[in-house]
C-alpha beads as a LAMMPS data file, in Angstrom:
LAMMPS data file: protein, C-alpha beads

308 atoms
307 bonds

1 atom types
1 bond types

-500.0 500.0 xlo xhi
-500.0 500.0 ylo yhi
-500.0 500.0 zlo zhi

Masses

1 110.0

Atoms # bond

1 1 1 257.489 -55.600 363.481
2 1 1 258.577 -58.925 364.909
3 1 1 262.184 -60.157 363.977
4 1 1 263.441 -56.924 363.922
5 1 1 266.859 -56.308 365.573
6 1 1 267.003 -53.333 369.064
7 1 1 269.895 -53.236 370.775
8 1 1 271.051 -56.641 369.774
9 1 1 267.942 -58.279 370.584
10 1 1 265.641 -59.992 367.872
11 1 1 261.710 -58.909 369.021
12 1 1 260.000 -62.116 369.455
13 1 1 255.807 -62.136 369.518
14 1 1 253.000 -63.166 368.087
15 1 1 252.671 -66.223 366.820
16 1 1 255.414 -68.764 365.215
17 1 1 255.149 -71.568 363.413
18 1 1 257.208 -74.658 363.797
19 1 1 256.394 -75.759 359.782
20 1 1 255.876 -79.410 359.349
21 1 1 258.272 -80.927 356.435
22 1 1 256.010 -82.456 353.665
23 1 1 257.624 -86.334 352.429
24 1 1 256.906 -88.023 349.772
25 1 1 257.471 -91.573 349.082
26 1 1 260.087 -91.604 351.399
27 1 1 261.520 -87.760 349.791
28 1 1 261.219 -84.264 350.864
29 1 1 258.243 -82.802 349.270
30 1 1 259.667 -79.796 347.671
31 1 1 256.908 -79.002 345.593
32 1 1 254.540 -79.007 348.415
33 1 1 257.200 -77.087 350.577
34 1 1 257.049 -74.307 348.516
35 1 1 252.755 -74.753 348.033
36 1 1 252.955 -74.838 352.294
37 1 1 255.064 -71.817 352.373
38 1 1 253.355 -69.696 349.758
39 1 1 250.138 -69.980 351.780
40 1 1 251.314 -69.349 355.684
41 1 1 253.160 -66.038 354.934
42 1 1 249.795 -65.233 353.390
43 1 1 248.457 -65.850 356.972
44 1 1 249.177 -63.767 359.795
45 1 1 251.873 -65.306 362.113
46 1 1 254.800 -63.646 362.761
47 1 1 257.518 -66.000 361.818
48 1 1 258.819 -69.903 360.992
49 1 1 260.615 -72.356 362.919
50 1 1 262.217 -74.784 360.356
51 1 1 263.744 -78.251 360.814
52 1 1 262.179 -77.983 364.745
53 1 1 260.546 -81.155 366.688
54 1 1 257.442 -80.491 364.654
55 1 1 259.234 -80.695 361.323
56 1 1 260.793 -84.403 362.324
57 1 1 264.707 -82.768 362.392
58 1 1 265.844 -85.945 364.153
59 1 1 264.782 -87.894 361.046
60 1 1 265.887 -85.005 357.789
61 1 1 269.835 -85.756 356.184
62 1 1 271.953 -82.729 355.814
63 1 1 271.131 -82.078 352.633
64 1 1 267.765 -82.201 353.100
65 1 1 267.698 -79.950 355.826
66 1 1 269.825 -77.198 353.976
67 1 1 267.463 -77.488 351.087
68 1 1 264.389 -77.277 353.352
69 1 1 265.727 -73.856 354.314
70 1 1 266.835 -72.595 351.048
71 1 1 263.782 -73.424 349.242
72 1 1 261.603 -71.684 352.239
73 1 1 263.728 -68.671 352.089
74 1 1 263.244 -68.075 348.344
75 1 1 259.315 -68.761 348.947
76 1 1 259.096 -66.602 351.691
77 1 1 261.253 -63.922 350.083
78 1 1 262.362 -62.041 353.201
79 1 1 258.497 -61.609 354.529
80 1 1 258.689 -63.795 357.685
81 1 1 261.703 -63.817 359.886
82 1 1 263.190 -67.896 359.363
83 1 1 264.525 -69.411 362.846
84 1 1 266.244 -72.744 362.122
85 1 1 265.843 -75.997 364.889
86 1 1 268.989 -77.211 366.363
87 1 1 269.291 -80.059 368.719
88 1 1 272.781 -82.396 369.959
89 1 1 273.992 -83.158 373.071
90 1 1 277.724 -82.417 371.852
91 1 1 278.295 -78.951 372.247
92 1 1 281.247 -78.802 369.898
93 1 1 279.022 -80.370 366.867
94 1 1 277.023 -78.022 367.356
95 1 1 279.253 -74.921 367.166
96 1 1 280.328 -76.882 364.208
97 1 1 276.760 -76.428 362.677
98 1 1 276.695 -73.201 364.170
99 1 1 279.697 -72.645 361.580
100 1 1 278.219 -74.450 358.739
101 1 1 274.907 -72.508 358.630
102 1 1 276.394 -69.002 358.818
103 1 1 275.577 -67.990 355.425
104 1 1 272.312 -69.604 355.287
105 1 1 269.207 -67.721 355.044
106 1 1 267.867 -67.948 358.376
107 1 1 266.988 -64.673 360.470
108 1 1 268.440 -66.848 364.113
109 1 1 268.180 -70.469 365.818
110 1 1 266.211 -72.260 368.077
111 1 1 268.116 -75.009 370.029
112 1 1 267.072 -77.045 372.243
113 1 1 268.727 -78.302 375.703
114 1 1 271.206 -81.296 375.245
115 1 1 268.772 -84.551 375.497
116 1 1 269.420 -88.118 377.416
117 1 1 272.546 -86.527 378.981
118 1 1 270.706 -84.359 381.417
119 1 1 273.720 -82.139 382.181
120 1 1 273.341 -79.820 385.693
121 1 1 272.713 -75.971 385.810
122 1 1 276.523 -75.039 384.939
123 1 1 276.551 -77.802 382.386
124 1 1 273.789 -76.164 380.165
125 1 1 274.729 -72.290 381.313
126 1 1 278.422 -73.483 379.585
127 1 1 276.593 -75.346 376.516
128 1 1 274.445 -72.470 375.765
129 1 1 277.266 -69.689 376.608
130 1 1 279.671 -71.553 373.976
131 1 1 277.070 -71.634 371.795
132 1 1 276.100 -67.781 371.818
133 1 1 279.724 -67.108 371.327
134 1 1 279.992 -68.580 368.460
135 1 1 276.934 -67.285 366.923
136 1 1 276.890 -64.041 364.923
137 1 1 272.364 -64.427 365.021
138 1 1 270.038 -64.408 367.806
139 1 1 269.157 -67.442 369.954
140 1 1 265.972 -68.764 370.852
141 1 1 266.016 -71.793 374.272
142 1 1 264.196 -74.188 373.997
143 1 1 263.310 -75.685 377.437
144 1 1 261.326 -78.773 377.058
145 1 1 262.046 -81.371 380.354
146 1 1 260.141 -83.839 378.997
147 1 1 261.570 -84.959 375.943
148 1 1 264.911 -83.932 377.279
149 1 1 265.200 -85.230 380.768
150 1 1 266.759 -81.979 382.111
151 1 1 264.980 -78.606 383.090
152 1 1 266.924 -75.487 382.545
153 1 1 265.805 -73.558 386.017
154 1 1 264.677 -69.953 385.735
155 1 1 268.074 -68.358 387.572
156 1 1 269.874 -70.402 384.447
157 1 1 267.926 -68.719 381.985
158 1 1 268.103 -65.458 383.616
159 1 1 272.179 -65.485 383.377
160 1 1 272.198 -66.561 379.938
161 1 1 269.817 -63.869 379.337
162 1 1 272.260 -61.976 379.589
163 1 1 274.147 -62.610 376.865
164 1 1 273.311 -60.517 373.409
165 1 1 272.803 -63.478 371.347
166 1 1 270.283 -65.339 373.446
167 1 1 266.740 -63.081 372.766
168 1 1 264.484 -65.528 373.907
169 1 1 263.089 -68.959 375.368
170 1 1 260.296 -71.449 374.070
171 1 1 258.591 -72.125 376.905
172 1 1 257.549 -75.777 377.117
173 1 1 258.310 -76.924 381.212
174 1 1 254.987 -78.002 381.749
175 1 1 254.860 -75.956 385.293
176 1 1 252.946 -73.323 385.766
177 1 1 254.813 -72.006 388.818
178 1 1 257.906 -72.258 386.678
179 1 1 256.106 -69.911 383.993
180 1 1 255.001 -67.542 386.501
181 1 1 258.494 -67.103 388.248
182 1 1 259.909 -67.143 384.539
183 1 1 257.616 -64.194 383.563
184 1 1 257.923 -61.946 386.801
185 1 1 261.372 -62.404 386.730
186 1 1 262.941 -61.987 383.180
187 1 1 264.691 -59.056 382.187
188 1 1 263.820 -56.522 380.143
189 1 1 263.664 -57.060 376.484
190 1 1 264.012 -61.310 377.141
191 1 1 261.353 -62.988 375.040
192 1 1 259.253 -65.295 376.630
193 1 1 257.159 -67.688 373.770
194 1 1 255.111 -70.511 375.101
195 1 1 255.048 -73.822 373.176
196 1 1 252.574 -75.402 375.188
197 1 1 249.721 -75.048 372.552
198 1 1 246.954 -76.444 375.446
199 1 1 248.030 -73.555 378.079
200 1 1 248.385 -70.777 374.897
201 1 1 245.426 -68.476 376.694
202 1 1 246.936 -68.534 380.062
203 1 1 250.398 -67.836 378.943
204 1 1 249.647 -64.803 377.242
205 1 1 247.093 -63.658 379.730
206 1 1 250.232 -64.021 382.339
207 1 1 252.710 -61.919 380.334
208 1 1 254.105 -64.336 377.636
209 1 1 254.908 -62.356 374.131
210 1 1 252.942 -65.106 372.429
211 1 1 253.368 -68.895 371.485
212 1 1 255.514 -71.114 369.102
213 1 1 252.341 -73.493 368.511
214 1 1 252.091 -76.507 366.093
215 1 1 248.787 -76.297 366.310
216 1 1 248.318 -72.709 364.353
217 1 1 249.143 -75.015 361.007
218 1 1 245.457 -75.037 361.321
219 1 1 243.626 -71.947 361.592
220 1 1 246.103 -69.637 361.912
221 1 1 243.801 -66.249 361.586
222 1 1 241.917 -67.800 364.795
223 1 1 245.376 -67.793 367.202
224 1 1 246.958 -64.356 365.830
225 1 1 242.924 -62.950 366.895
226 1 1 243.231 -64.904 370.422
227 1 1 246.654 -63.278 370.955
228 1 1 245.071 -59.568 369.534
229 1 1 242.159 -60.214 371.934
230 1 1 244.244 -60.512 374.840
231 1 1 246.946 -57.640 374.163
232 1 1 243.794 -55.295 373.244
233 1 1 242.376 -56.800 377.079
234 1 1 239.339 -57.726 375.574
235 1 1 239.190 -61.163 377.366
236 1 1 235.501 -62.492 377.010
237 1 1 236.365 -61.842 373.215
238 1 1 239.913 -63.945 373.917
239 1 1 237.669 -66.543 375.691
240 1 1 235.084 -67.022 373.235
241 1 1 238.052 -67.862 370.486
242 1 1 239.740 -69.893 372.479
243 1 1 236.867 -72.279 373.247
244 1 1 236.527 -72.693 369.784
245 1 1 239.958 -73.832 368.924
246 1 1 240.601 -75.713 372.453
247 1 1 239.208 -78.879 371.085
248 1 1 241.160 -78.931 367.819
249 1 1 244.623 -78.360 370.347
250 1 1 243.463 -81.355 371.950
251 1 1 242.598 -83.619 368.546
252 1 1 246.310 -82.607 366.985
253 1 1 248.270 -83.623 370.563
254 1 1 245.985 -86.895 370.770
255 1 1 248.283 -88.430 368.895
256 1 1 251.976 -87.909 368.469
257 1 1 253.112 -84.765 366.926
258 1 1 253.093 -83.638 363.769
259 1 1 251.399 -86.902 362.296
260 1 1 247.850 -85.489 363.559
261 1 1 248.535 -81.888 362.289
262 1 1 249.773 -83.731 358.824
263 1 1 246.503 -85.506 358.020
264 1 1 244.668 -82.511 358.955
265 1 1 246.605 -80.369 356.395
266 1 1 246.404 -83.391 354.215
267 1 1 242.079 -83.452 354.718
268 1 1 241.894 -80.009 353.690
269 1 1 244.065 -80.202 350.761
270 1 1 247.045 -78.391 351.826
271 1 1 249.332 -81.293 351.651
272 1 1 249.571 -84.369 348.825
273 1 1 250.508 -86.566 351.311
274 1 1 250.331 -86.933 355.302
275 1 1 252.926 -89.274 354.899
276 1 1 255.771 -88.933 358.448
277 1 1 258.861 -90.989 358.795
278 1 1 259.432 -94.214 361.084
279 1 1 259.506 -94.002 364.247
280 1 1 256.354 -91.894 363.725
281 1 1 253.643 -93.370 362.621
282 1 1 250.685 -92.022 360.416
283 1 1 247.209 -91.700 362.988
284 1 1 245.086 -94.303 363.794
285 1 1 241.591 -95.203 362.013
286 1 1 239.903 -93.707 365.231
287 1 1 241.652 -90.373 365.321
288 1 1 241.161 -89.977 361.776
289 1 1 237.433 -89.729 362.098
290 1 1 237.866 -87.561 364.727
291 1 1 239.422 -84.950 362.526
292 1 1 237.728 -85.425 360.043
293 1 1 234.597 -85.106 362.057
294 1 1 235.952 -81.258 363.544
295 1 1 237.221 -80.501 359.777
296 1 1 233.302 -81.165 359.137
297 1 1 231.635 -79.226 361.891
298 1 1 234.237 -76.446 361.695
299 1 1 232.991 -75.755 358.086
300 1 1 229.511 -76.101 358.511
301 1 1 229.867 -73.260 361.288
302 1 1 231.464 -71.321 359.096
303 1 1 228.998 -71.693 355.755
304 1 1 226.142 -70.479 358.470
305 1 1 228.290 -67.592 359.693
306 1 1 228.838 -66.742 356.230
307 1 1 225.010 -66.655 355.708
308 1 1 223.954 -64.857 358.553

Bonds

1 1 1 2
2 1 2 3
3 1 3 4
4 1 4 5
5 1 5 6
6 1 6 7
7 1 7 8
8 1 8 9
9 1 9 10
10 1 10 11
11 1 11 12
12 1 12 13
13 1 13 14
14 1 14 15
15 1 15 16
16 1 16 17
17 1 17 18
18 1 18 19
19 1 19 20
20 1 20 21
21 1 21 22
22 1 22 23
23 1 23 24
24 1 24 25
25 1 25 26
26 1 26 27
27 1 27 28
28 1 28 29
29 1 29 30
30 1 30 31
31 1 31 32
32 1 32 33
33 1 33 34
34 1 34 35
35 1 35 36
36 1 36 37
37 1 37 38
38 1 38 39
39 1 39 40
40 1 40 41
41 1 41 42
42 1 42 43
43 1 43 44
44 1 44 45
45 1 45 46
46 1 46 47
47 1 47 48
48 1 48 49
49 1 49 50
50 1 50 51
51 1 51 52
52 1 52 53
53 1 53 54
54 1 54 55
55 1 55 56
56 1 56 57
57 1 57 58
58 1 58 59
59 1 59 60
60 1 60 61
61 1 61 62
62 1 62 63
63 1 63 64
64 1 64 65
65 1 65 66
66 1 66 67
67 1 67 68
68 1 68 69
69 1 69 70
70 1 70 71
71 1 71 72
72 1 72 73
73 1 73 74
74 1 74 75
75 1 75 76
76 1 76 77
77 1 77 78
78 1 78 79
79 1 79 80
80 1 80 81
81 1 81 82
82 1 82 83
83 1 83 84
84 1 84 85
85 1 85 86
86 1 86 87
87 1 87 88
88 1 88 89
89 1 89 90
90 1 90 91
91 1 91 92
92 1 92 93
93 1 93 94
94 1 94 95
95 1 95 96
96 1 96 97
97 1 97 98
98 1 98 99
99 1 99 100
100 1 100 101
101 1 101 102
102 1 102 103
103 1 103 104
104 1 104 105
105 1 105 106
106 1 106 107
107 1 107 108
108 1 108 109
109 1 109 110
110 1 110 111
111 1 111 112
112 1 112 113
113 1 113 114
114 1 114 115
115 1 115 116
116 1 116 117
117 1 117 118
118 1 118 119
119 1 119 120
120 1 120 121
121 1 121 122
122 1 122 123
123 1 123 124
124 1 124 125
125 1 125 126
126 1 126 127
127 1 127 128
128 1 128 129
129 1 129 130
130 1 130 131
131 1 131 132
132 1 132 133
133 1 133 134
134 1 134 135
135 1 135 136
136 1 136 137
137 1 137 138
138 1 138 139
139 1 139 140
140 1 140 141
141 1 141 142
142 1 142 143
143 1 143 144
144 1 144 145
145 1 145 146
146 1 146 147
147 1 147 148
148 1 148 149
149 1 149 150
150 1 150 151
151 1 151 152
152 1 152 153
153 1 153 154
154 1 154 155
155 1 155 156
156 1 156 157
157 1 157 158
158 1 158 159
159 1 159 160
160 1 160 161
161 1 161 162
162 1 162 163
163 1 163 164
164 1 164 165
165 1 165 166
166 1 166 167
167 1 167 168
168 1 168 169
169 1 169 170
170 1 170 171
171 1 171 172
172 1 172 173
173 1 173 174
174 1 174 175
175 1 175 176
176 1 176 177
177 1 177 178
178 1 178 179
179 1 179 180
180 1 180 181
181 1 181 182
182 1 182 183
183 1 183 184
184 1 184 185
185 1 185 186
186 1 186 187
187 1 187 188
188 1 188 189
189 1 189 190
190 1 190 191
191 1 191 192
192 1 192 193
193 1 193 194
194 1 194 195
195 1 195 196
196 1 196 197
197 1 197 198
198 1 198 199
199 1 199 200
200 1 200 201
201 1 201 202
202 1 202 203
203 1 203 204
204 1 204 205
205 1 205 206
206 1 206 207
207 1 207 208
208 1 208 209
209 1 209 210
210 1 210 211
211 1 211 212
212 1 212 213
213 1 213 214
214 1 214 215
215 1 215 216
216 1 216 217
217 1 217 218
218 1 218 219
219 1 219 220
220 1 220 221
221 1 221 222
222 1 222 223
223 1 223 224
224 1 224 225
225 1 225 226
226 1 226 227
227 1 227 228
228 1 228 229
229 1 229 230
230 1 230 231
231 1 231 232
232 1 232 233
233 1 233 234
234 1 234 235
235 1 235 236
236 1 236 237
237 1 237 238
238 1 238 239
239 1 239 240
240 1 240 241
241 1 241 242
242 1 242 243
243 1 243 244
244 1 244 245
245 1 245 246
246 1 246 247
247 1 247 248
248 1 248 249
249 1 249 250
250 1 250 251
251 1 251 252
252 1 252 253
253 1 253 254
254 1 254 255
255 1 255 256
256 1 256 257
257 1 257 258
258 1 258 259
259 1 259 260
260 1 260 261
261 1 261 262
262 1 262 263
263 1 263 264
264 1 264 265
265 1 265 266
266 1 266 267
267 1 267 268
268 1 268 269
269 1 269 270
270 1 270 271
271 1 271 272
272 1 272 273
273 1 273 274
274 1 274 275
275 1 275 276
276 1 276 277
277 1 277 278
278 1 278 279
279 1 279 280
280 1 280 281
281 1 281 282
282 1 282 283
283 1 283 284
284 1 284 285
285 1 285 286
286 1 286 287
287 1 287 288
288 1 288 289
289 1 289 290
290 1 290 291
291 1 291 292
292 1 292 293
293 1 293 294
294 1 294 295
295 1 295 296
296 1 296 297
297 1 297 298
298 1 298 299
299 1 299 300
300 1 300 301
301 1 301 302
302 1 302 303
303 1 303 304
304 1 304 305
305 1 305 306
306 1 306 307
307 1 307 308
C-alpha cells in the first residue's frame, strides 16, 4: 500500500493529489474542505499534498494552514497518507516549522528548493541535509527550476538520497534528459513522482512511480487507470486514456494554476465557490467557455457510453 514505511523509506506511487484550498469571501472554506475531502478518498489516488503550490500556501496564515490540515486529517481519518507543502528560502525557519508541525497529523513533507536565492549544488545538498536532520517523517523534493530559479542536478539528488528521511522527489525540471538520467540513475527504493501533468504518460512509461498531478482534481478514476494501464504494459489501452484526458491537462494549465482547476470543480458542483486569492486571479470569460464546453462534451460521452 502506498505510504507505508520499509526500511525507513515511505513507498511513494500512484497518484497524489496536491488538494486545492476552497475560500470563501475572503475565508477558508471549511465546510467545503471537509465536502472536498470526503469525496477524493472515495476516489482512487494514493495520497494528498496539502498547503502545496496548488493549494495557494504562499497566500494561507498560520492558522489557517494548521487548520487546513487538522480538519483534512479528521475527514480523511487515517485512509490516505497526508504530505504537508513547505517552501522558504531560510533554512533555519524552516527547521523551525519543521519543529512546529511535529505533532501534526501529516504522514511526511514536501518542500520545495529555496526560491529567488538560487543557492549552488552544496548550498541546497546543506539546506536539504539540515532539513532531514531535523525531521523525524519522510521527505519528498520538490525540484521545480522554473518557479524557483535554481535546478537541483541529478548527482545532488542522488547524495541526498541517501539520507533516510528524504524518500522521494517531485519531478517538475521540465527536461526530459534530466528525467531520463534521474530515472536510470536513482537508487534503489528512491521515489521518483512526476508533477509535470502534460508529460504524465511518458514519465511513467520511462520508469517514474507515478505523478503528483493537479490535474487528477478532475477525473481522478481516469489517471489511477492510465497509471494501471501502463504498470499492467497494456499501452494502446494507456494511450487511448490518455488522449482522452490530454486536452483537459491542457484547458486547467491554460491559465494559471489552480484558478482553472477551481472553476472546474466549481462547474460541476464540487466547490461553492471558485473564488482564489490576489495575486491569482479567477479565469477569463474565454477560458471559462472552454471548460465549460469539455465539462459538456465529457458528459455527453459518457450518457452514450452508459447507453451502449
Amino acid at each position: 500500500m502506498t505510504g507505508n514505511v520499509a526500511h525507513g523509506r515511505t513507498r511513494l506511487d500512484g497518484i497524489w493529489l496536491p488538494l486545492i484550498t476552497p475560500f470563501k469571501d475572503g475565508e477558508l472554506d471549511e465546510a467545503a474542505l471537509t465536502a472536498l475531502v470526503r469525496h477524493y478518498v472515495k476516489s482512487p489516488i494514493d495520497g494528498l499534498i496539502l498547503a502545496a503550490t496548488t493549494g495557494e500556501s504562499l497566500t494561507l496564515d498560520p492558522e489557517e494552514t494548521e487548520r487546513l490540515v487538522a480538519l483534512t486529517a479528521a475527514t480523511a481519518v487515517g485512509r490516505l497518507p497526508l504530505y504537508l507543502g513547505l517552501s522558504g528560502s531560510d533554512t533555519r525557519k524552516l527547521m523551525k516549522t519543521l519543529a512546529h508541525t511535529r505533532e501534526w497529523p501529516v504522514s511526511g513533507y514536501l518542500i520545495t528548493c529555496p526560491y529567488y536565492t538560487r543557492p549552488s549544488q552544496e548550498g541546497l545538498r546543506q539546506h536539504f541535509t539540515a532539513l532531514a536532520e531535523h525531521s523525524d517523517k519522510p521527505i519528498i523534493l520538490y525540484n521545480i527550476p522554473y518557479r524557483t530559479g535554481v535546478n537541483m542536478a541529478n548527482e545532488t539528488l542522488f547524495r541526498l538520497a541517501e539520507l533516510d528521511a528524504v524518500v522521494g522527489v517531485k519531478d517538475c525540471c521540465a527536461n526530459q534528459a534530466q528525467t531520463f538520467d534521474l530515472l536510470r540513475g536513482r537508487p534503489p527504493g528512491f521515489a521518483v513522482m512526476t508533477g509535470e501533468d502534460a508529460l504524465f504518460l511518458s514519465a511513467v512509461a520511462h520508469g517514474a512511480d507515478g505523478g503528483i498531478l493537479a490535474s487528477a482534481h478532475v477525473d481522478p478514476a481516469a489517471f489511477a487507470e492510465t497509471h494501471g494501464a501502463l504498470l499492467a504494459g497494456d499501452r494502446p489501452r494507456a494511450l487511448r486514456l490518455w488522449s482522452e484526458l490530454v486536452d483537459v491537462v491542457g484547458l486547467l494549465f491554460a491559465e494559471p494554476s489552480p484558478a482553472p482547476i477551481k472553476y472546474w470543480l466549481w462547474r460541476e458542483g464540487l466547490l461553492p465557490s471558485p473564488e482564489v486569492r490576489l495575486p491569482m486571479t479567477t479565469v477569463s470569460d474565454a477560458l471559462a467557455a472552454r471548460i465549460t464546453e469539455m465539462i459538456e462534451c465529457r458528459s455527453r460521452r459518457t450518457a452514450v457510453a452508459a447507453r451502449a
